[in-house]
BAPA-923666 format. One record per residue (C-alpha): residue number from 1; chain; x, y, z. Coordinates in nm, 3 decimals, padded with zeros to 5 digits. Example, Ala and Ser with C-alpha at 12.3 -4.5 7.8 and 13.67 -1.06 7.14 Angstrom:
<nodes>
<node num="1" chaine="A" X="01.230" Y="-00.450" Z="00.780"/>
<node num="2" chaine="A" X="01.367" Y="-00.106" Z="00.714"/>
</nodes>
This chain:
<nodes>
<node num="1" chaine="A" X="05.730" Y="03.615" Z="04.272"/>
<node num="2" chaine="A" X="05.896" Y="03.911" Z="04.405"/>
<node num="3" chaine="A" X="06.301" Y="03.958" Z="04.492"/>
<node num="4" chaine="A" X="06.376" Y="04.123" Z="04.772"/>
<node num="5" chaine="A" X="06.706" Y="04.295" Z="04.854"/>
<node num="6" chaine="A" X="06.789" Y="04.298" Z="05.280"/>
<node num="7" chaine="A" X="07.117" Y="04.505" Z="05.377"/>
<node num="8" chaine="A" X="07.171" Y="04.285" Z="05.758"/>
<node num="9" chaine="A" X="07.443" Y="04.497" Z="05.984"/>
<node num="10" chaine="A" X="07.583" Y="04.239" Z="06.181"/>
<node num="11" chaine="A" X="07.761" Y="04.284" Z="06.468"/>
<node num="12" chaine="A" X="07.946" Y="03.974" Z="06.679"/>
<node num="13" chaine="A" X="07.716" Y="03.761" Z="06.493"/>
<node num="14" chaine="A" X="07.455" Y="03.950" Z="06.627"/>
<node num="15" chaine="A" X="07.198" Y="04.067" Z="06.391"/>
<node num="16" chaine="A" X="07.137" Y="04.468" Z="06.453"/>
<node num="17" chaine="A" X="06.940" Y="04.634" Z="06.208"/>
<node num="18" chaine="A" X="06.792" Y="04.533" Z="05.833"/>
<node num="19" chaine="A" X="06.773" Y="04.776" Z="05.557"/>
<node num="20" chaine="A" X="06.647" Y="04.806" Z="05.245"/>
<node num="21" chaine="A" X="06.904" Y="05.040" Z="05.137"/>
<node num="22" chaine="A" X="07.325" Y="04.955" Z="05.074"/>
<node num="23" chaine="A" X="07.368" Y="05.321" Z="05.197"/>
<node num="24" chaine="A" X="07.139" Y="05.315" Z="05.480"/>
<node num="25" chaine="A" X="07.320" Y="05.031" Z="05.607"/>
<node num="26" chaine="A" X="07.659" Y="05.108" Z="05.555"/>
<node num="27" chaine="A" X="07.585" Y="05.436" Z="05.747"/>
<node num="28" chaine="A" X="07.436" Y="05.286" Z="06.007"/>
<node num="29" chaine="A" X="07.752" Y="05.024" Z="06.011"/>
<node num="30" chaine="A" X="07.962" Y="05.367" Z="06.034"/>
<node num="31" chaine="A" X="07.776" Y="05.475" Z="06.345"/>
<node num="32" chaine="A" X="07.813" Y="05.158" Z="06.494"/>
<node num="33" chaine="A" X="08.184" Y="05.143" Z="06.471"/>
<node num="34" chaine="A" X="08.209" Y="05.523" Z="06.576"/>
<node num="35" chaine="A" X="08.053" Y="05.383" Z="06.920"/>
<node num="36" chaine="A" X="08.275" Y="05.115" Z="06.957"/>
<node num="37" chaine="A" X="08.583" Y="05.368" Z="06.930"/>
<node num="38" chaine="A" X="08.394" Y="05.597" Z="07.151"/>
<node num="39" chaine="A" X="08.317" Y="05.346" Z="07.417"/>
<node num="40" chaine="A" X="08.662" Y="05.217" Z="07.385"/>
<node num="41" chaine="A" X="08.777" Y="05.625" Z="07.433"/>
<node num="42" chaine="A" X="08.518" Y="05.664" Z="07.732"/>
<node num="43" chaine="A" X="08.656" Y="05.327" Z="07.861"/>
<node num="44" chaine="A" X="08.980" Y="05.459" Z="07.893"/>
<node num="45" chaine="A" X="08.873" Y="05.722" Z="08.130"/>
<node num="46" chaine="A" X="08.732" Y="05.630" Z="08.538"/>
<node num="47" chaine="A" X="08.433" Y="05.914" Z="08.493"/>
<node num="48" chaine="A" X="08.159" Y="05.603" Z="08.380"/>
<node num="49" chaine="A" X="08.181" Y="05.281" Z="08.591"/>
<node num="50" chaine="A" X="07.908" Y="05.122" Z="08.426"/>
<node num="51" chaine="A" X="08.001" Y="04.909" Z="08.080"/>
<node num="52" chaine="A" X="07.672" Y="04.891" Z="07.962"/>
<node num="53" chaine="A" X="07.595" Y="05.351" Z="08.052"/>
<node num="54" chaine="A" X="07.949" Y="05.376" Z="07.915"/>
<node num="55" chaine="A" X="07.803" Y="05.183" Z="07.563"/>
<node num="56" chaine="A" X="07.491" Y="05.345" Z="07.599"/>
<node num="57" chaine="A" X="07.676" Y="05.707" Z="07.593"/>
<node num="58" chaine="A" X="07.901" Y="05.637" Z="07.335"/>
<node num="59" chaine="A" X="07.586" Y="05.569" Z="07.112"/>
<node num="60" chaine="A" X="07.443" Y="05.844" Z="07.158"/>
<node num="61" chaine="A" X="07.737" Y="06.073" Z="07.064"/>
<node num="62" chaine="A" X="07.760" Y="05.844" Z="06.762"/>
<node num="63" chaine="A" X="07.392" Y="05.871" Z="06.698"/>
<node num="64" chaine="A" X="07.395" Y="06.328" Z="06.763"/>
<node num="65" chaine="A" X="07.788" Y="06.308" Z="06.554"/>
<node num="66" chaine="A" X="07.703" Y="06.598" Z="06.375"/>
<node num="67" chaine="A" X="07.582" Y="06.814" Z="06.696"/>
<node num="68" chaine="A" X="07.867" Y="06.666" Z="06.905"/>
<node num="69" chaine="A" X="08.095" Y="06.806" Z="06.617"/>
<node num="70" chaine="A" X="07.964" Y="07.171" Z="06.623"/>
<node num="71" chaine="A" X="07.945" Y="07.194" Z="07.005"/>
<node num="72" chaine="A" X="08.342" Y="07.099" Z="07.032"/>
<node num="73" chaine="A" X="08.357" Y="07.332" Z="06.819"/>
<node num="74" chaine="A" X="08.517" Y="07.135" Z="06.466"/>
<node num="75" chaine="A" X="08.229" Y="07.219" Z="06.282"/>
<node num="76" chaine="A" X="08.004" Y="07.507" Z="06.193"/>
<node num="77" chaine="A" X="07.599" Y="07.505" Z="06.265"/>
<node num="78" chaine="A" X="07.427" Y="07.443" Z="05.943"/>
<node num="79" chaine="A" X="07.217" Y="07.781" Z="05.911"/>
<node num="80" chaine="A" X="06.826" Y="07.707" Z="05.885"/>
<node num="81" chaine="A" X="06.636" Y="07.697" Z="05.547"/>
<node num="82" chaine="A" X="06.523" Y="08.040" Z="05.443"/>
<node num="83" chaine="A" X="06.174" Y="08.050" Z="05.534"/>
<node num="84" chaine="A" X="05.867" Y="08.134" Z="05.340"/>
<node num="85" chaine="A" X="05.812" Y="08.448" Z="05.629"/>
<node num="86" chaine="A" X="06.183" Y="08.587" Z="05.489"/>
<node num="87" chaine="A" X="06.036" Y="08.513" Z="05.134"/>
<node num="88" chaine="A" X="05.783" Y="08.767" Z="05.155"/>
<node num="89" chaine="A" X="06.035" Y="09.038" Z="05.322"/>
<node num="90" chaine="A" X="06.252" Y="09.008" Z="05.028"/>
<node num="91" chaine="A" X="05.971" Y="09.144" Z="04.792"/>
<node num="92" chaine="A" X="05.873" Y="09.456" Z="05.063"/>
<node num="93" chaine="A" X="06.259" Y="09.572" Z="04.951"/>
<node num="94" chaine="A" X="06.128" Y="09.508" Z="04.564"/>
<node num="95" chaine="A" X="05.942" Y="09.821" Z="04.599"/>
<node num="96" chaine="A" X="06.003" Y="10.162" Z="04.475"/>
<node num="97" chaine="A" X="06.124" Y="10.401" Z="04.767"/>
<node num="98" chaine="A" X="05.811" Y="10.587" Z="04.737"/>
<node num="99" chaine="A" X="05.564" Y="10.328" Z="04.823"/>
<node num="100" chaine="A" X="05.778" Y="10.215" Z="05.072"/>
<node num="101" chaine="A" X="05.831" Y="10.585" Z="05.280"/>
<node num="102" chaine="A" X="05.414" Y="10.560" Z="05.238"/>
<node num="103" chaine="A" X="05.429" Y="10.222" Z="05.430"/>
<node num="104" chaine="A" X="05.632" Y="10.378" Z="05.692"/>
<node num="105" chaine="A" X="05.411" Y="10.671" Z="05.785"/>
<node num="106" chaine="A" X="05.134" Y="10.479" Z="05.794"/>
<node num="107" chaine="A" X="05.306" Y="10.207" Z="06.031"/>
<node num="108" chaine="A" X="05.385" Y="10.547" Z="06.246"/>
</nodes>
């Protein structure tokens, strides 16, 4: 007999999303209540008439917080991985100066 372990987010008695995971639920229980404070900020406003595009909206900037957060500007870009490409660069500046000046009249 196995024992299984389900994480339920409810919301309003409303069953959202299962996990297997206490952190993967408890973030997504985090993004949930960043969209209810969103859609309670875009509520407040008379740009979205709509309830249910104003809910879908605020989900989506809770879903995309972290690019939301660098395009206003309150957080930097995370710079990409270094790549195998830059790898191999790094070892062309390994060599002696002599091999290298060779390279370069050959490349011209």
């Amino acid at each position: 007999m196995a024992v299984l372990i389900k994480y339920i987010v409810e919301r309003n008695g409303v069953e959202k999303m299962t996990f297997t995971s206490k952190a993967e639920a408890d973030a997504y229980d985090k993004m949930l209540d960043t969209a209810d404070e969103l859609a309670s900020f875009l509520n407040a406003s008379t740009l979205l008439t709509d309830e249910a595009q104003t809910e879908t909206l605020a989900l989506y900037l809770a879903q995309h917080k972290d690019e939301l957060l660098v395009a206003l500007g309150a957080k930097k870009p995370v710079k990409a991985a270094v790549k195998p490409a830059a790898a191999a660069s790094d070892t062309v500046k390994a060599q002696p100066k002599a091999e290298k000046k060779a390279a370069t009249e050959q490349a011209a």
